[in-house]
N, C-alpha and C positions, 0 to 999 in steps of 0.2 A: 166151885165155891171160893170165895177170899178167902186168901191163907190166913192164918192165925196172928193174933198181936206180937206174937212173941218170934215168930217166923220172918214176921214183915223186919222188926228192926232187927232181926239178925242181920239180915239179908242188905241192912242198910250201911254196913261194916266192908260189904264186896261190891268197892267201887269197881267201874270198866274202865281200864288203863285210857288215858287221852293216847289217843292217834294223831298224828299232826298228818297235814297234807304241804302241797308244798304255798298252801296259802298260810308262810307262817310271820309274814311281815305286817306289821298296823297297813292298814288302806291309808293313803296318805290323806289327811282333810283338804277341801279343794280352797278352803283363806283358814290360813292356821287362825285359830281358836275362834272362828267366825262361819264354820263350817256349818251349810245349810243340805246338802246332800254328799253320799258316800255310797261308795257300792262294796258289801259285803262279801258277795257270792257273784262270779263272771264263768260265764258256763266254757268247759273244755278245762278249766282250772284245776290244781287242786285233785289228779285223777278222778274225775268228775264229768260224764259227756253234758250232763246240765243238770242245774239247778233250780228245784219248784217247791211249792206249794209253803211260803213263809209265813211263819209265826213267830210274837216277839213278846216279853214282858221286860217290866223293872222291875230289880229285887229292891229290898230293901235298903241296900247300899246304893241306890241308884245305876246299877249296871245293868245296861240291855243286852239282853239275851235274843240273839237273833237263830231261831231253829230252821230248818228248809230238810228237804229233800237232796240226799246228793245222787244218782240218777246215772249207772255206772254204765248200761249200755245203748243207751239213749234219749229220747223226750219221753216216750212210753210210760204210761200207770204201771205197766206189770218188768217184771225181772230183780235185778240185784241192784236194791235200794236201800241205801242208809240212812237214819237221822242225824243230820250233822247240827253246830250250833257254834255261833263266834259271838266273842262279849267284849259290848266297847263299855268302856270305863269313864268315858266323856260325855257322854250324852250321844254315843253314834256319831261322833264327828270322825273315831276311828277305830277298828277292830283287832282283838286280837288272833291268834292262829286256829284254823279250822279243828274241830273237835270231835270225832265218833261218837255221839250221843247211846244209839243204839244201832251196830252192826248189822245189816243184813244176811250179812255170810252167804249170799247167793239168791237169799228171797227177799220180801218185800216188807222193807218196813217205812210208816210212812203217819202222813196226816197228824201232825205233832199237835197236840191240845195244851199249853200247857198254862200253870197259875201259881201263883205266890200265897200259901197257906202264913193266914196272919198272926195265926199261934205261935206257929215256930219261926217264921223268916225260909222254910226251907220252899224251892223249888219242886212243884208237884206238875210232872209230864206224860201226859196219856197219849198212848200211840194205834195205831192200827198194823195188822200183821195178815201176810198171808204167804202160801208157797210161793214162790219164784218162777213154779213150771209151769200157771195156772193165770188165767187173762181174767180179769172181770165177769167180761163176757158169759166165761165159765164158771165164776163163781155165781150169778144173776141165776145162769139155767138152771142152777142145781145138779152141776154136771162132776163136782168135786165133793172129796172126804171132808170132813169134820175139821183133820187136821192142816188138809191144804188150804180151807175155808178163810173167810177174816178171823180174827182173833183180836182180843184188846187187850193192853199192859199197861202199867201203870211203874214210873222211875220217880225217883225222890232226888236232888242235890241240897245240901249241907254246908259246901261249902262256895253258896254264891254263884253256881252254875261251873265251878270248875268242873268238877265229877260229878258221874251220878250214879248209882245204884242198876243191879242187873234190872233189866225187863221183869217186873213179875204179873204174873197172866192172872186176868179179872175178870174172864169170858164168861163163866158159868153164871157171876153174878150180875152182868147187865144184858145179855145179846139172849135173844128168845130163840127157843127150841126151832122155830117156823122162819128164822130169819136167815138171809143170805149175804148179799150184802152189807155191811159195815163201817164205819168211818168216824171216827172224832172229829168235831171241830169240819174243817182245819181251820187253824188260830187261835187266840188264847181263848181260857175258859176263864171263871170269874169265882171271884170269893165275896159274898156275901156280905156287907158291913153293917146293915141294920136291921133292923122288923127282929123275930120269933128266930129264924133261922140263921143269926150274923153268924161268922164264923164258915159256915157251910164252903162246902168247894162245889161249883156247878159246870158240866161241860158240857155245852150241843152237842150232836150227835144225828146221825141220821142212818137209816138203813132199808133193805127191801125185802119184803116178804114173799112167801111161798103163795103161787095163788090159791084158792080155797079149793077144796074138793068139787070135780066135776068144772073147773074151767080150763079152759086152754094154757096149754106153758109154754108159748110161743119164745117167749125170750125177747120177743119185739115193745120198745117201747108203743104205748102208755106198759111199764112194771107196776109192781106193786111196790111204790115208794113211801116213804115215810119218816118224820123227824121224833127225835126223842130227847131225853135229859139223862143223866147221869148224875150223880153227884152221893160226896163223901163227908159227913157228921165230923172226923176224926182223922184232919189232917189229912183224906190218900192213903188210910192205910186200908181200910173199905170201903167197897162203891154199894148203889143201890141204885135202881132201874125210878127213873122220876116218871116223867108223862109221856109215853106217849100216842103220836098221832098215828092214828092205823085206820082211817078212813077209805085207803086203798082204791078210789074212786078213778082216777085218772084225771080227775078236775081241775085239784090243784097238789101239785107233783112234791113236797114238799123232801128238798135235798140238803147239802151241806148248808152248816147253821153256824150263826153266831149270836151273840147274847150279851147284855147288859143289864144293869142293875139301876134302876131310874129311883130320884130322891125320895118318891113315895114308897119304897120299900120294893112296890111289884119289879119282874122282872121280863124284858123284854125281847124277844126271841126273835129273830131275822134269817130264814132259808132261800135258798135257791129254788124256782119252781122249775126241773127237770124235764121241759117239755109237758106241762100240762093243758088241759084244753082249754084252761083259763085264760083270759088275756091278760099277761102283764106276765114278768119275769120273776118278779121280788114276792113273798109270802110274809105274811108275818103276825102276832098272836101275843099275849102277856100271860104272866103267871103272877097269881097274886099270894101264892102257899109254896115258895120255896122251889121251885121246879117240879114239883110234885103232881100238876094239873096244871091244862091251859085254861085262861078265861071264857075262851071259844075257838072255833077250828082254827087253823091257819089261813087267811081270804090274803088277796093281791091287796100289794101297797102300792095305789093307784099312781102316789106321787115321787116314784122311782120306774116309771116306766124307760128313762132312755136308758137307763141300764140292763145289759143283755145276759143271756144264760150261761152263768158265773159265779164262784163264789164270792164274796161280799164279807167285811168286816163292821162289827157295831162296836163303841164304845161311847161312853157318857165320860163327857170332862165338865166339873162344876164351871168351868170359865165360859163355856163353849155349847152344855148342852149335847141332847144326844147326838151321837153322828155315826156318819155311814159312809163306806169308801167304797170302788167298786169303778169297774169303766163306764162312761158314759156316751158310749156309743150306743145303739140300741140292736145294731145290725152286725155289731165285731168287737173285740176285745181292744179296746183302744182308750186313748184319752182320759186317764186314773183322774176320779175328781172325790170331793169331799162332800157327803148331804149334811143336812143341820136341822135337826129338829127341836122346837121350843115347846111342843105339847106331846112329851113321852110317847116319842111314834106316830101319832093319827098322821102328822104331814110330814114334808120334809123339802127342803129347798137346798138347792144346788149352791153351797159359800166359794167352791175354787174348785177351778180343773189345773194339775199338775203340768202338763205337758199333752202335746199332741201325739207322741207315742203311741202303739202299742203297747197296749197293758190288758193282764190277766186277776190272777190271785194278789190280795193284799190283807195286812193286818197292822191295826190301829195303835198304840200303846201311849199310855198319858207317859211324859218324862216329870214333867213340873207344873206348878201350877199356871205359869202363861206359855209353855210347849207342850207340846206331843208329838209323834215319830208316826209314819207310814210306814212301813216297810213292804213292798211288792214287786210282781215281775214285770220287766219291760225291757224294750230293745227297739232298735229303731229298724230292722228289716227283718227280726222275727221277736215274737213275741216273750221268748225266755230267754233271751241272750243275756241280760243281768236280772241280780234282784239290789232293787238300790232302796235306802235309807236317808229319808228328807224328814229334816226338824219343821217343825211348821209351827208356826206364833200363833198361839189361841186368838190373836188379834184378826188375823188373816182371814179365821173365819167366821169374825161376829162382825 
């Protein structure tokens, strides 16, 4: 169950010391004060074998906060993984020294959600947890304890993402008795600005179930996959379980999510479809009650098909309209490009591809009203070798 109000802000008193790595120098901007990309995160850096799965916000002072995975004994989901986080002060033109968000200490923490609670200005960051000795794999079977299992936490920062508060675990109130699988996000989650529920904190979420009595526990894909919501009334300091999808079909596989908030209040919801027998890669469905209930299942978004199976970032920028990042290979993780939607999701059209690269995970984040920032993986002869940060002109994509 969520700890107590009175527990939560104690607890918000026991920052976790900054760890520095030896990434403690600003990335240099590539045209001082004209700086259109910057790389945060360069894998082998930093005692680091590489670096994944990026997520990024603006606080209210305008500092981006750039979170990642730092990935201590190789490209691998499973072992000794930490949440790390660097804040450029410029708009990402440069960063400052690598951070320990949330410690590993030998297992696995990871899939960073995180969002800017607009009550207070503080940084609200949800994570995923699991043991260190234990593969996915093994967690899908049901082949692991309770304790080795995923697990969700929830950190708070105060002061602008310098520090933040220990891990404190929120599993009994959002992850079901019957689930195995687990994941925030990854990339930011969102805060609410108008309708019935402003205010509110929302974070995707996604997870896989036990299969039903009397079927097969192969462990072989089609799993029993499924997306969900999360979200907190009161700042992060409690969660509550919003919608979700538990259809469990194999049709459409519905995996790592992200989410937007579109001007007519509803909210829009974009997953990965995990190998489902569906045709098309991309899923996706609206909530018109707060994350609380979808509209309808989650079906394929027809017009994101070159994009392959991957997660995918959504944000809505008033200059720009909604949008969607992701590679646009259909066959490989490659070629990071930007969609644009002008009718609250039904379509979407291709405004810019970034580079012919390789590229994997990425995440959106408005800076200004005629920028916004990418941040995602890419390399040019493998796919994580950096995670870079490009400004991009609201112009570029309208």
């Amino acid at each position: 169950m969520p700890r107590p109000r009175r527990a939560f802000l104690t607890a918000v008193a026991l920052l976790t010391p900054v760890a520095f790595s030896s990434l403690t120098a600003p990335t240099p901007a590539s045209a001082a004060g004209r700086c259109t990309s910057s790389v945060p995160y360069v894998s082998g850096e930093g005692g680091y074998d590489t670096y994944r799965i990026p997520a990024a916000v603006s606080t209210p002072r305008g500092t981006v906060l750039a979170f990642a995975e730092g990935r201590r004994g190789g490209a691998g989901d499973s072992g000794d993984i930490d949440v790390v986080v660097r804040r450029s002060t410029d708009g990402g033109r440069t960063w400052g020294p690598l951070t320990v968000v949330a410690a590993g200490d030998g297992d696995t923490r990871g899939n960073p959600a995180p969002v800017v609670d607009p009550g207070t200005g503080a940084v609200v960051l949800l994570t995923s947890h699991n043991s260190g000795a234990v593969t996915e794999a093994q967690i899908m079977r049901g082949e692991v304890t309770p304790a080795q299992s995923r697990r969700v936490f929830v950190q708070r920062s105060l002061d602008d993402g310098r520090r933040f508060t220990r891990p404190q675990e929120i599993t009994a109130a959002v992850k079901r008795p019957n689930w195995r699988w687990y994941a925030t996000g990854p990339g930011h989650a969102i805060a609410l600005t108008r309708g019935p529920h402003k205010g509110r904190l929302v974070v995707p979420a996604n997870h896989s179930a036990a299969p039903p009595a009397g079927s097969p526990d192969t462990g072989e894909e089609p799993r029993y996959y499924g997306a969900h919501a999360l979200y907190s009334d009161n700042g992060g300091r409690t969660w509550r379980l919003g919608f979700v999808d538990d259809s469990y079909d194999g049709h459409n596989n519905a995996n790592e999510s992200a989410t937007a908030q579109l001007p007519d209040g509803r909210i829009y919801f974009s997953a990965r479809d995990q190998h489902g027998t569906s045709t098309g890669n991309r899923l996706d469905s609206h909530s018109a009650d707060g994350a609380a209930s979808l509209e309808r299942p989650y079906t394929v978004q027809p017009t994101l098909d070159d994009v392959p199976i991957v997660q995918g970032s959504v944000l809505h920028h008033p200059g720009a309209g909604l949008l969607f990042s992701g590679p646009s290979v259909p066959t490989a993780r490659q070629a990071m490009a930007v969609w644009r939607s002008t009718d609250g999701g039904t379509t979407f059209t291709k405004a810019l591809t970034l580079s012919q690269q390789r590229a994997a995970y990425s995440d959106l984040v408005r800076l200004d009203r005629n920028t916004l920032g990418i941040l995602y993986e890419t390399g040019v002869t493998g796919t994580y070798e950096t995670i870079e940060f490009r400004r991009l002109p609201v112009g570029s994509l309208t």
